[in-house]
N, C-alpha and C positions, 0 to 999 in steps of 0.2 A: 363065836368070833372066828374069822378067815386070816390064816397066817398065810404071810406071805407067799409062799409057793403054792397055796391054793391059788389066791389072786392070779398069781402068774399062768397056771393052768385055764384060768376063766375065759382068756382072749381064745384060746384055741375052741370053746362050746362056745363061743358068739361070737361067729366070723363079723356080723353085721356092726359091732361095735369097733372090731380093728379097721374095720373102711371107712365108718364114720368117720374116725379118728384121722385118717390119714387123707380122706377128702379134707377135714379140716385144717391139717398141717398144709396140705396146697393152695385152698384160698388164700391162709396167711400169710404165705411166702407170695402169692400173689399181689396180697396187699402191700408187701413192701417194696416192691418197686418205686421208684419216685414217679411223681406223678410229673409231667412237665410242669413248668411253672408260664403262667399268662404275662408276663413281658419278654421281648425278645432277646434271644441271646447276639449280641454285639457282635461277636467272632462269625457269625452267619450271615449276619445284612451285607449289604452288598458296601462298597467304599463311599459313595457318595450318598448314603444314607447315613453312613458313620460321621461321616463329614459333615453333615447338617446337623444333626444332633451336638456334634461338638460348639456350633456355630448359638445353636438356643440354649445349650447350658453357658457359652460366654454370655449372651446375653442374660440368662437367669439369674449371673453372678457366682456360678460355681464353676469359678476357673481353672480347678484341677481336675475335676472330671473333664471340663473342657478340653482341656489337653491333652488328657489320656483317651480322649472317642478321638480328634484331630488328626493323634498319632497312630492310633489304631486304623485310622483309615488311610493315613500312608501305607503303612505294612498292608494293609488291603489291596491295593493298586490307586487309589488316589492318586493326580499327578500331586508329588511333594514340592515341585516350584506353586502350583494353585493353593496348596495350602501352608504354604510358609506366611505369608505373611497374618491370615489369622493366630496361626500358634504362636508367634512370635509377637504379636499381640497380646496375647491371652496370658503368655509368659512375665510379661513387661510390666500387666497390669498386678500379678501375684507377685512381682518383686524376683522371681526367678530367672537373673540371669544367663544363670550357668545354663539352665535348661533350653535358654531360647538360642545362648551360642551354640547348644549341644545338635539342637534342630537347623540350623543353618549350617553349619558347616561342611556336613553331605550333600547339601545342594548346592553348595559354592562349590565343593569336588565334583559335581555332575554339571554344573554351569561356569566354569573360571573367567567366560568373557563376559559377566555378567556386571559391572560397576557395579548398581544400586547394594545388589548382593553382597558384594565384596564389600563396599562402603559399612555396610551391618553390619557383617562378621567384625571391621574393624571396632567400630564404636561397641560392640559388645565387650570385647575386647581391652577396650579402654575404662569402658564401664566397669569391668574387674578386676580394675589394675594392672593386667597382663601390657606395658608398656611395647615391652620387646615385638611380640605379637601384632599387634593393632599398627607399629611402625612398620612392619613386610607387607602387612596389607596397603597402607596408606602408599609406601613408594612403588608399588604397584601400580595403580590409580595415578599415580603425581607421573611417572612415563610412561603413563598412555597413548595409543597416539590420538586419544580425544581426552585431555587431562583432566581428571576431575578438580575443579575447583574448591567444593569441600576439602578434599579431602587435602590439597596441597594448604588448604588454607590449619588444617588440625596440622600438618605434621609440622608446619610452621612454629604453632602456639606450645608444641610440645618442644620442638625445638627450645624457644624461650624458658619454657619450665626447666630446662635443666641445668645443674649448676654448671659453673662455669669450670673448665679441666682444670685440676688443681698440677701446679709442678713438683714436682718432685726435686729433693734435695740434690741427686744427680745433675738434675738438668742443668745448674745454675753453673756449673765447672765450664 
């Protein structure tokens, strides 16, 4: 039997087996490199590839991925007024308000003379309950110099919705 530091002396009379070895240690480090993987990575296609993708998963019915290739193709250079209204869609259709105000609202700050625009932002807005909000929009719109009718017609009905001012015990002196 070979105790230990015999062993240990063995490598030095067979050089051919410490090369082996250490050929072998490099293939395996070899091997582990990742291998790329056969679907594209997102973050490399170009914006309007991102964009379409987004457009057939809305269609496929998987509207959070939807929105996340949509918005990924903003951040890409996509123009974001060409793709607002799919994500904004695609948001509406998930029940995600917040997200779809969240995507509009920078393109209302890079568009402000935009009605349609602004019109959305408000009713999103209002969709949230954020009353106060959706009201700076709307009178906005209401003295325009080409007034939106919508919109004069909401701040109307919101108008009516609210109670009436209550007086206070002062007041009556």
């Amino acid at each position: 039997m070979t105790s230990a530091r015999d062993r240990g002396r063995s490598w030095g009379r067979r050089p051919g087996q410490a090369l082996a070895l250490l050929v072998a240690a490099g293939i395996t480090v070899g091997c582990t490199t990742p291998v790329p993987s056969r679907t594209p990575d997102p973050a490399r296609s170009d914006a309007a590839a991102l964009h379409a993708t987004g457009r057939t998963l809305a269609r496929q019915g998987d509207l959070l991925k939807a929105e996340q290739y949509m918005s990924l193709a903003v951040r890409a250079g996509y123009p974001a007024i060409k793709a607002l209204p799919g994500l904004v869609r695609v948001c509406l259709r998930a029940s995600r308000l917040r997200a779809a105000l969240m995507h509009a609202q920078p393109v209302l700050e890079a568009h402000p003379d935009s009605p349609p625009l602004r019109y959305l932002v408000a009713t999103l807005h209002l969709g949230l309950g954020q009353t106060a909000q959706a009201r700076q929009h709307l009178e906005i719109l209401a003295v325009a110099p080409h007034p939106h009718a919508d919109a004069r017609e909401l701040l109307t009905r919101l108008d009516a919705a609210l109670p009436p001012p209550t007086r206070s015990p002062d007041a009556r002196r």
